[in-house]
C-alpha positions as CSV (number, residue, x, y, z in Angstrom):
1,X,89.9,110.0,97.5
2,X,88.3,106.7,97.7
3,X,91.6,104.8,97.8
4,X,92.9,107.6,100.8
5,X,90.0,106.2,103.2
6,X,90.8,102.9,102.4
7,X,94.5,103.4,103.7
8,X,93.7,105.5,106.6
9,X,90.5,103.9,108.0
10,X,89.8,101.0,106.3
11,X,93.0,98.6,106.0
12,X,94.2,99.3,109.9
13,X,91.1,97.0,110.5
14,X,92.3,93.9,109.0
15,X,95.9,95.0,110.4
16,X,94.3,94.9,113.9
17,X,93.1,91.4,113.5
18,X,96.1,89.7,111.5
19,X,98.0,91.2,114.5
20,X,95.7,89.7,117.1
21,X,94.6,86.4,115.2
22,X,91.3,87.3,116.0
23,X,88.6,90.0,115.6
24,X,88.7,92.5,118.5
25,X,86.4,93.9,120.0
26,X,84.4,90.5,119.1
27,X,80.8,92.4,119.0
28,X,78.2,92.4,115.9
29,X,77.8,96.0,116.1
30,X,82.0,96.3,115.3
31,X,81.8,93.6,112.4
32,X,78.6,95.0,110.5
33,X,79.9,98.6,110.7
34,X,83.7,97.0,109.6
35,X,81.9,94.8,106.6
36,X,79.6,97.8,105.8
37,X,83.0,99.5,105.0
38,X,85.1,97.1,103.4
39,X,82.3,96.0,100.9
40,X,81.1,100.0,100.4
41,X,84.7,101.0,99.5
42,X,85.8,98.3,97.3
43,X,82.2,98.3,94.9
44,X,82.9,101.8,94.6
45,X,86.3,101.7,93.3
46,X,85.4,98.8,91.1
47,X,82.9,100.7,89.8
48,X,85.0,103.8,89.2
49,X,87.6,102.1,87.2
50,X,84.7,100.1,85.7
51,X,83.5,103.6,84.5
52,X,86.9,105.4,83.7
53,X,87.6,102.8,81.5
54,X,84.3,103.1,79.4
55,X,84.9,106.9,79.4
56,X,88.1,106.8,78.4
57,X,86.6,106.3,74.7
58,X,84.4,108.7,74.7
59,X,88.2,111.1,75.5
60,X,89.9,110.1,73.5
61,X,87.9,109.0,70.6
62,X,84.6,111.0,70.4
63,X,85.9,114.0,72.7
64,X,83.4,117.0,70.9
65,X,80.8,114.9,73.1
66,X,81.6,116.1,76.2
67,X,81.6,120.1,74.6
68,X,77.6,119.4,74.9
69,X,76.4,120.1,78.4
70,X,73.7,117.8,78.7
71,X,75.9,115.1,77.1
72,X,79.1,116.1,79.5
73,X,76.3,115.4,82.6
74,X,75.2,112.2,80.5
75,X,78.0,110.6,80.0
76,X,80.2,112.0,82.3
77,X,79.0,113.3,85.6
78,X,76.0,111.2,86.0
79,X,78.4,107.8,85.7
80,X,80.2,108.7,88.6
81,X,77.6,109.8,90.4
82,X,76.0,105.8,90.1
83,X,79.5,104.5,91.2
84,X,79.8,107.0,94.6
85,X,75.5,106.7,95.5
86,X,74.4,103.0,94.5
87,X,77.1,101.3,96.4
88,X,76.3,103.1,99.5
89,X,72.4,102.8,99.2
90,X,72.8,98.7,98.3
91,X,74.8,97.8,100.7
92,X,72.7,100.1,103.7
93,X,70.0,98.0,103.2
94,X,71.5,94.2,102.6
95,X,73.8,94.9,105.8
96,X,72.1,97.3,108.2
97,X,68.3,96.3,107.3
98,X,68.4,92.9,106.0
99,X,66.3,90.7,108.9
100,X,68.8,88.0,110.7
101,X,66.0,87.0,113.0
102,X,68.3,86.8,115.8
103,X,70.9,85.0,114.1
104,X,74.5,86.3,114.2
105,X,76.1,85.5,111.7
106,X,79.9,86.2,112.5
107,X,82.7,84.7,112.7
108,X,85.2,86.6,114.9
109,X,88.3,84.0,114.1
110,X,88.5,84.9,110.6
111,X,89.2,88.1,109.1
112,X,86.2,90.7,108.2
113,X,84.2,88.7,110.8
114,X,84.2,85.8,107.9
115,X,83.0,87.9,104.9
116,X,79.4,86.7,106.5
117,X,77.0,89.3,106.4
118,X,73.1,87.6,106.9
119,X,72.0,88.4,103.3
120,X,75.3,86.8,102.2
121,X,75.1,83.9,104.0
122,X,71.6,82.6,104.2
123,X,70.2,84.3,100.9
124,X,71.2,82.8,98.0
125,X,69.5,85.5,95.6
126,X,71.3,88.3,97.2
127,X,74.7,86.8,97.8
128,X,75.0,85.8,94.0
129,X,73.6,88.8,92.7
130,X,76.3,90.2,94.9
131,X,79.0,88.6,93.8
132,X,78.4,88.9,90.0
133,X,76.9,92.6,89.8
134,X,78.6,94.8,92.2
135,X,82.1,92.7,92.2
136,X,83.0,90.5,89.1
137,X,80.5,93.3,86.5
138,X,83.0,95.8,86.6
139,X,86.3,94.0,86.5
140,X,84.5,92.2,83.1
141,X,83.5,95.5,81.9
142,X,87.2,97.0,82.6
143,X,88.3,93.5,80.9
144,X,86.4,94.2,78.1
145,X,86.9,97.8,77.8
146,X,90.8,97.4,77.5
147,X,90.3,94.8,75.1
148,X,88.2,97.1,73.0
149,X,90.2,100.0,73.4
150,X,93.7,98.2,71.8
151,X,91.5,96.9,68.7
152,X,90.3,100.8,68.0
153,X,94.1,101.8,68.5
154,X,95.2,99.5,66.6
155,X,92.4,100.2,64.1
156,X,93.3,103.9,64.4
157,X,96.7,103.3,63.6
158,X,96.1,101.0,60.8
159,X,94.3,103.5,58.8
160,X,96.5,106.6,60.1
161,X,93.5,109.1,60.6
162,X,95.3,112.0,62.1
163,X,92.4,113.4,63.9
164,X,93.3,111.7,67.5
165,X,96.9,113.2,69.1
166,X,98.2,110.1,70.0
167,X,100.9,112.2,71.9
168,X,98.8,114.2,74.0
169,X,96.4,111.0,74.9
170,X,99.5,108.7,75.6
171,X,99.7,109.6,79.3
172,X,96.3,109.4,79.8
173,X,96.3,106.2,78.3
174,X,99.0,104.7,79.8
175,X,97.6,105.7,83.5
176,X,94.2,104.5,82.8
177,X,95.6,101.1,81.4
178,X,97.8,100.2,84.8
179,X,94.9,101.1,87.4
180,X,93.2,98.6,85.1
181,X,95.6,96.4,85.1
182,X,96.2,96.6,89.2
183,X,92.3,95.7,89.8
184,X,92.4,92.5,87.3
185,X,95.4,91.2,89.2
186,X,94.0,91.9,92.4
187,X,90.4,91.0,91.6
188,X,91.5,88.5,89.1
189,X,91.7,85.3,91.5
190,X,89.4,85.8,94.0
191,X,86.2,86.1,91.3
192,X,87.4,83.4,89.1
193,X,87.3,81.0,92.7
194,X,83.8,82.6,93.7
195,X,82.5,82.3,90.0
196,X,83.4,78.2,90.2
197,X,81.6,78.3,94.1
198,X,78.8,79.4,93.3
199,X,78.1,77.5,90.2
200,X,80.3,74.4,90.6
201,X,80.9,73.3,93.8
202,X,80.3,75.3,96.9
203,X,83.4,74.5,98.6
204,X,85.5,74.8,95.4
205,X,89.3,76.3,96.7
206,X,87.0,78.1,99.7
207,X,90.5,77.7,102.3
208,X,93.0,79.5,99.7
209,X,89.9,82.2,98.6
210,X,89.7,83.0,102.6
211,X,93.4,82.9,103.4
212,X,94.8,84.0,100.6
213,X,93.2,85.2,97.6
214,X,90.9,87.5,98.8
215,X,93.8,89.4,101.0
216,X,95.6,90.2,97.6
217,X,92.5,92.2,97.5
218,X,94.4,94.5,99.9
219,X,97.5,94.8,97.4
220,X,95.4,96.9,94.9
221,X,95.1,100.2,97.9
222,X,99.0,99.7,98.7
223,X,100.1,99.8,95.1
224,X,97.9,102.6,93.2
225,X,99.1,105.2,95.1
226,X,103.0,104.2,93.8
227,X,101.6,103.1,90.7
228,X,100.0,106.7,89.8
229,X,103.1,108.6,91.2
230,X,105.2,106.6,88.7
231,X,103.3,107.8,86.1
232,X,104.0,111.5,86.6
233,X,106.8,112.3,84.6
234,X,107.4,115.7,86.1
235,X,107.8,114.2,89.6
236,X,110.4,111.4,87.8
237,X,112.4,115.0,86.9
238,X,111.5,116.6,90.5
239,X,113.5,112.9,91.9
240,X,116.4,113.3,89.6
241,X,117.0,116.6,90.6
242,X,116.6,116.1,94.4
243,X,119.1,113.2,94.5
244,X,121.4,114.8,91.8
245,X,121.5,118.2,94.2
246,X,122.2,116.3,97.2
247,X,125.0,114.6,95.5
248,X,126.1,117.8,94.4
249,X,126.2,118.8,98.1
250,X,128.2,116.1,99.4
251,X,131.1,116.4,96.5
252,X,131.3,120.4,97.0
253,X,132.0,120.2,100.6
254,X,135.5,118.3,101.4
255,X,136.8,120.2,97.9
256,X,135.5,123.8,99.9
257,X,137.1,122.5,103.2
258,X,140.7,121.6,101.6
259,X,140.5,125.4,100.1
260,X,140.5,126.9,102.8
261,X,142.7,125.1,104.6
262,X,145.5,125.9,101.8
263,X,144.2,129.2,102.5
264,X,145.5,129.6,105.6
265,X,149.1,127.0,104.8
């Protein structure tokens, strides 16, 4: 759901402006409510994978949790609910509350208004606790979630307890571990760059993070639609089929057509 409002309202924006070469209409009303978006959006899906990842060992290997109501709302419902509420509440106040005392602090040549919302740019505080909590904490949670998970499969494995069916949980596994893997590669650069900016050298790589590295951003939306289709095996047999039938169609045809005209020689 979160990735559908990205595609349909969300990514026309920067479309707009790479298509111009400039922000349009260049207002601060159009770039807070734009930023408020793009920001919003992203946390939360950083945050969701963040939180699939953790959950997906409690699934797979402690599953007779969930059976327990107040554990299923524990561990379960109550997760998500943080990742859809806190980025929404945060970023209300830092970008529609936070005081600019008349500055404005836009930058209509460069795309998302220059990533320069006032508590970003002239609050140091709130622009790293930014940066590290609501983007690079998840991707180093989903990190080290991955990296946790393969030592207990491997673990699992090694000592062949036959509780877990690895055959059921493969899927499920395999799915969780490319979405993972899409957000690291997309995420990947652009914190690594901030990370060095903020405690190295502030203008550390800052023309390839603006141009470049933080539009790959926009790669991880395009691809995890394709990427979670691919992963339904059913639909790879609903493909098959489709192209096989049509093939079918276009053989059957000429060999009818001759028939008939033998019919009537």
């Amino acid at each position: 759901m979160i990735n559908f409002i990205q595609l349909t309202f969300n990514l026309p924006l920067p479309l707009h402006f790479y298509r111009l070469g400039y922000v349009s209409p260049a207002i601060p009303e159009y770039c807070t409510i734009w930023i408020f978006f793009e920001f919003t959006l992203y946390v939360i899906s950083e945050y969701l994978v963040a939180t699939m990842s953790i959950q997906r060992h409690i699934l797979i290997f402690n599953s007779r949790i969930l059976r327990i109501r107040w554990k299923r709302i524990l561990f379960y419902k109550l997760p998500l609910l943080f990742c859809l509420t806190y980025p929404i509440i945060f970023y209300t106040f830092a970008i529609f509350f936070y005081p600019c005392d008349g500055r404005i602090p836009y930058d209509y040549t460069n795309n998302i208004c220059g990533f320069s919302p006032c508590y970003l740019k002239y609050d140091k505080f709130w622009g790293t606790y930014d940066w590290t909590v609501n983007n690079a904490l998840p991707i180093v949670i989903d990190i080290l979630s991955n990296i946790f998970f393969i030592i207990r499969v491997v673990e699992q494995k090694r000592r062949r307890q036959r509780n877990i069916s690895w055959r059921q949980q493969r899927h499920m596994i395999k799915q969780l571990f490319c979405i993972s893997t899409l957000y690291i590669i997309g995420w990947g650069p652009s914190l690594t760059v901030g990370v060095c900016q903020i405690f190295v050298d502030p203008t550390f790589l800052s023309e390839i993070q603006s141009g470049y590295l933080l539009s790959l951003i926009y790669g991880i939306c395009l691809f995890l639609p394709w990427m979670c289709l691919s992963l339904f095996p059913d639909l790879k047999k609903w493909i098959k089929v489709l192209f096989r039938y049509g093939q079918h169609q276009n053989l059957v045809g000429p060999i009818t057509h001759r028939n008939r005209m033998e019919t009537v020689l």
